[in-house]
C-alpha positions as CSV (number, residue, x, y, z in Angstrom):
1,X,2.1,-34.5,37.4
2,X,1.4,-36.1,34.3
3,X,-0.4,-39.1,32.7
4,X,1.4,-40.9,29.8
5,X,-0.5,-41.0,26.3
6,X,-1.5,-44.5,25.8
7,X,-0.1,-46.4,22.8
8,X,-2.6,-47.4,20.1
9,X,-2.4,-49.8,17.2
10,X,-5.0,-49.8,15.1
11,X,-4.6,-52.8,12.8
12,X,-6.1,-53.1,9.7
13,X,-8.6,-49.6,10.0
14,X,-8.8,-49.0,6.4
15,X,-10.3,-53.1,5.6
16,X,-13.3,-51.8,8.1
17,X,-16.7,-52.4,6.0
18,X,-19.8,-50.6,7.4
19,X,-23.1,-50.6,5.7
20,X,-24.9,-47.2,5.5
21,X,-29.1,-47.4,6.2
22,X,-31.3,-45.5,3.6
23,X,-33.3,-43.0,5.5
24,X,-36.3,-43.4,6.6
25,X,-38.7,-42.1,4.2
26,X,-41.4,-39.9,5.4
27,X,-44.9,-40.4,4.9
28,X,-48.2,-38.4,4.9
29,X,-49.1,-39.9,8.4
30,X,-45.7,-38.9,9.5
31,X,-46.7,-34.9,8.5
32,X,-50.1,-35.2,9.9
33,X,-48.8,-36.5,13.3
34,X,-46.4,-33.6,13.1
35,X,-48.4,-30.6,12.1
36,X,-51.1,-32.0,15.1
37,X,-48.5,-31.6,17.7
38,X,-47.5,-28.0,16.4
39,X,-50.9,-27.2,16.3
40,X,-51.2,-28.7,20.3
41,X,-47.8,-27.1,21.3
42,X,-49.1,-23.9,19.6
43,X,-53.0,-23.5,21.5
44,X,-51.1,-24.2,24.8
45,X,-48.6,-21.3,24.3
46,X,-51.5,-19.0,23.6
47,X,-53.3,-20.1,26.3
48,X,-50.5,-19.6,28.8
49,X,-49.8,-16.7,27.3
50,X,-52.9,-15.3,27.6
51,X,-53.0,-16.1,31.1
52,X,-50.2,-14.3,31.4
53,X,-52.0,-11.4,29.8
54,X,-54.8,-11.4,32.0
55,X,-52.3,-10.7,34.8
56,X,-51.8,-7.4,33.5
57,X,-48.3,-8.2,31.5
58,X,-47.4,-5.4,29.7
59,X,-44.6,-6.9,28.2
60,X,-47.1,-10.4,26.8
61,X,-47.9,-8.8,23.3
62,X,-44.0,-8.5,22.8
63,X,-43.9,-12.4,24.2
64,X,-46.3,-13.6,21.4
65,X,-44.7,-11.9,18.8
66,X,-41.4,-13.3,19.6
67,X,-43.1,-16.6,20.2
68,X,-45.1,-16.4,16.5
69,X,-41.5,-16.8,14.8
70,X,-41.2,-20.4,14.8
71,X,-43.0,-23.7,15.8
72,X,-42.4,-27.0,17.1
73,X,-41.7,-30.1,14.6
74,X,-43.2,-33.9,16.2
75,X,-39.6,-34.2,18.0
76,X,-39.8,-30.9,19.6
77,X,-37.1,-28.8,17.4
78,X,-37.7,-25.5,16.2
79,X,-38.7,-24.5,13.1
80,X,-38.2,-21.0,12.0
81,X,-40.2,-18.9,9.5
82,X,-39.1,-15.2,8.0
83,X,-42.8,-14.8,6.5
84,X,-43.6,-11.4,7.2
85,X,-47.1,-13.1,8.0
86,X,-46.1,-14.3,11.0
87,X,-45.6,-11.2,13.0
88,X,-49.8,-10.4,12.5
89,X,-51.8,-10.5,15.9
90,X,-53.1,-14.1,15.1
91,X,-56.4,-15.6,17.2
92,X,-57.5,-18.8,18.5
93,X,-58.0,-21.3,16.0
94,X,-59.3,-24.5,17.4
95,X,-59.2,-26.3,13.9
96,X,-56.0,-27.1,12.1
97,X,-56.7,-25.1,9.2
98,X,-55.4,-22.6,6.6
99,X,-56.2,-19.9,9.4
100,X,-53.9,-21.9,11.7
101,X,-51.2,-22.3,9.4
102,X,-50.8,-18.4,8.5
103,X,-51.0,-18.0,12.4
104,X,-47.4,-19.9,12.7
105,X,-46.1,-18.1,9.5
106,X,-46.8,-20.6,6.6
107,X,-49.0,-19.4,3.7
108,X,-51.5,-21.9,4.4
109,X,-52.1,-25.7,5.6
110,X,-50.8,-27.1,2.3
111,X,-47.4,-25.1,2.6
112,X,-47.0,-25.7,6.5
113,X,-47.4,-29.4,5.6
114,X,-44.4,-29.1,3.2
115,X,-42.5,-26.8,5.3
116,X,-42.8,-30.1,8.1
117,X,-41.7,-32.3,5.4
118,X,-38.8,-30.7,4.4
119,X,-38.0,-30.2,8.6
120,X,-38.7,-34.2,8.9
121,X,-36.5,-35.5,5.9
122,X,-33.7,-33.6,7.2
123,X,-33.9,-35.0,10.8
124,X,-34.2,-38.5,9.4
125,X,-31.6,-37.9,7.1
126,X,-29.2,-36.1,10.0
127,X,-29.9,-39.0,11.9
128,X,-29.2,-41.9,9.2
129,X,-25.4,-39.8,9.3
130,X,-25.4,-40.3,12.7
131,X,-25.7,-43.5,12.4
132,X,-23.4,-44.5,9.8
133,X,-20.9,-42.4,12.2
134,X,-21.7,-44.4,15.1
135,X,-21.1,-47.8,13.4
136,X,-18.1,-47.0,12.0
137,X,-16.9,-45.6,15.7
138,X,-18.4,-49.1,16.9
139,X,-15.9,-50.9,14.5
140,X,-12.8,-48.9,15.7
141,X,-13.3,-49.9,18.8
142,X,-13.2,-53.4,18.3
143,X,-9.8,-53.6,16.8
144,X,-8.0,-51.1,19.5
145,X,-7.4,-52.4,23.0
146,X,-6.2,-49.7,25.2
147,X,-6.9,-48.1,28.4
148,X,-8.1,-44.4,28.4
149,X,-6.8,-42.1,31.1
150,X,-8.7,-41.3,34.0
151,X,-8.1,-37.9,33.4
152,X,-9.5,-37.9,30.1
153,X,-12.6,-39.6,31.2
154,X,-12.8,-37.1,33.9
155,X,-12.9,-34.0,31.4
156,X,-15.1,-35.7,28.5
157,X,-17.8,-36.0,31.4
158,X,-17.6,-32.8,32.9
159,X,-17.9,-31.7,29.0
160,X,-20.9,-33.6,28.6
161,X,-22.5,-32.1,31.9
162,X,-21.5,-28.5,30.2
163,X,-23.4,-29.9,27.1
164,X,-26.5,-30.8,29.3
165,X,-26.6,-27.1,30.8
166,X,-26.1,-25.4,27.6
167,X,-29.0,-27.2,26.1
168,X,-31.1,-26.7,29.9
169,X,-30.6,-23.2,29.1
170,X,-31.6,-23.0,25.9
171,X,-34.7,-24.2,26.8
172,X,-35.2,-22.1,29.6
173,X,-34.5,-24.6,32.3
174,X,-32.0,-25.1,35.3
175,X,-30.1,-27.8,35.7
176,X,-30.7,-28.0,39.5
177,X,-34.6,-28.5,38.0
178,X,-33.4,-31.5,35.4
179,X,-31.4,-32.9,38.4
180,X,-34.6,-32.7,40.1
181,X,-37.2,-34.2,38.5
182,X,-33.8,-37.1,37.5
183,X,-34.0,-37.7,40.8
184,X,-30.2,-37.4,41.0
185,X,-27.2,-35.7,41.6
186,X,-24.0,-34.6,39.1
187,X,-22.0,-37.3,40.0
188,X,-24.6,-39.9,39.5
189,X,-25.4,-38.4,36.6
190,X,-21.5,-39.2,35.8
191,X,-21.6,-42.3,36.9
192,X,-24.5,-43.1,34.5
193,X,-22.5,-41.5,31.6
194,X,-19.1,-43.0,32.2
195,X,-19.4,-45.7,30.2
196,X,-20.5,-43.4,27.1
197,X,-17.6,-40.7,28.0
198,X,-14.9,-43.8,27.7
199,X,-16.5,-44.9,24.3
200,X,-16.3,-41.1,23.6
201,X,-12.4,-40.8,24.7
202,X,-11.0,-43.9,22.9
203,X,-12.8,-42.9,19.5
204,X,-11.4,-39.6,19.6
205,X,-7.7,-40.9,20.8
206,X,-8.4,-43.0,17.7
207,X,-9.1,-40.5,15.2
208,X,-6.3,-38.2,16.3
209,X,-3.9,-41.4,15.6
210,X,-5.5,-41.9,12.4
211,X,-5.3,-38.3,11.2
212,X,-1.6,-38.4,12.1
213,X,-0.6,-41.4,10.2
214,X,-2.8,-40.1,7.3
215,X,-0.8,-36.3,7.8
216,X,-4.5,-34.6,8.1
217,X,-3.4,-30.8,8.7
218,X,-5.9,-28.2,9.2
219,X,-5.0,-24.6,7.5
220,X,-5.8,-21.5,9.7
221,X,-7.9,-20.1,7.1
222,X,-10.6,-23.3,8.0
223,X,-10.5,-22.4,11.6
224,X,-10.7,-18.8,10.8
225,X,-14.0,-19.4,8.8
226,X,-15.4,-21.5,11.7
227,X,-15.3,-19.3,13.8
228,X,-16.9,-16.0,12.0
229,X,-20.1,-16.5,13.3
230,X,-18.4,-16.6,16.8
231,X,-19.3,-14.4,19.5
232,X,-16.2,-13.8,21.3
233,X,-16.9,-10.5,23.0
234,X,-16.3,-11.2,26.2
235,X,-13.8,-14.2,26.2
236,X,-10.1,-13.6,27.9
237,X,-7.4,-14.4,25.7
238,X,-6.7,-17.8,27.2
239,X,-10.4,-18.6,26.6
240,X,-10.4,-17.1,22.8
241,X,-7.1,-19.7,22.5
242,X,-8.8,-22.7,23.6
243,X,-11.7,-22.0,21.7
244,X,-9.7,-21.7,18.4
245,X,-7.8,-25.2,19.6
246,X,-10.9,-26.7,20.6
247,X,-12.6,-25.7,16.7
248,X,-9.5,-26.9,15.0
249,X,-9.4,-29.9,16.7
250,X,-12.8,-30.5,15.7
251,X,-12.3,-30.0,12.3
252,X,-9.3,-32.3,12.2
253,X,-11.5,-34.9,13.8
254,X,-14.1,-34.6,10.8
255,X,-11.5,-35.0,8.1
């Protein structure tokens, strides 16, 4: 069976007027908040590590030195160093001082505090993008009426539930553990996300007519770069071509 393509009609798209937001500019306060939470994230992965060690790990030496190649900004993303500094057996530091800052791979307090910066602007600046997307989305849909198909609803969700695991994973986390401390199950999870998965449908129904009235093509050699840095190993064929329709598509979408 199959379920028709709804009809759009966009209007006036091109009259839409959306104001872009300045980023938020980042502060000393800002840095200091962050570089104290490294510094708290960082004392209680030495400590569990060393509990670890105390168990007689033989593999917890290897653990730190994987764990010294990167710390945590203020909003809990990684931040990664190549200093050859950071692979030295580093000790417990109590003070957030030069000492601490060659322990995470920085030079010292005064370049790990710039290193933050430069992490911070770009996340407020990645975000103030996001934004500006999100309003201009908001503005699409309030000149096209239309019905999204179930079935597109349907797969946007269970997308958005592969998203979740990806990211659970990532993290070194289950999704039966997320689900538990959510105190739900999949489809209430769906439930709670339908709303946002229809929003997420229409938009890209109305990008897709967009691109087609404005004859946006993408050449092979774009999807061909995308996808360099692509593990495809162990992918069946039908899985390698729905990858490469799934990048294109998503390229089409951003022009």
């Amino acid at each position: 069976s199959f379920t028709q393509r709804p009809k759009l009609k966009l209007g006036g798209w091109k009259k839409i007027k959306v104001k872009k937001s300045k980023a938020k500019a980042i502060t000393d306060e800002d840095i200091s908040l962050s570089v104290k939470n490294i510094h708290e994230a960082w004392v209680k992965q030495k400590e569990s590590k060393g509990a670890e060690g105390s168990e007689g790990s033989e593999d917890s030496e290897g653990e730190q030195d994987k764990s010294k190649k990167f710390i945590y900004d203020a909003h809990g993303n990684k931040v990664f160093f190549e200093d050859e500094e950071s692979k030295s057996k580093v000790e417990s530091h109590q003070k957030i001082d030069d000492e601490f800052a060659k322990a995470v791979g920085a030079r010292d307090l005064a370049n790990l505090r710039e290193i933050v910066r430069r992490d911070l602007e770009a996340l407020v600046s990645d975000q103030a993008e996001i934004n500006f997307e999100q309003a201009i989305f908001a503005e699409f849909l309030k000149i096209a009426d239309f019905e999204p198909p179930e079935i597109l609803i349907e797969d946007e969700l269970n997308r958005m539930i592969i998203r979740l695991n990806s990211e659970l994973e990532q993290a070194g986390k289950k999704i039966e553990e997320y689900l538990k401390e959510q105190q739900a199950t999949v489809e209430e999870l769906k439930k709670k996300w339908r709303e946002q998965a229809e929003k997420n449908v229409k938009v890209s129904l109305i990008l897709e007519q967009i691109g087609k009235e404005e004859k946006i093509q993408v050449e092979k050699a774009e999807a061909d770069a995308a996808l360099q840095n692509t593990n495809q190993t162990n992918l069946t064929d039908e899985q390698k071509r729905s990858l490469e329709s799934y990048i294109a598509f998503s390229i089409f979408q951003a022009k």
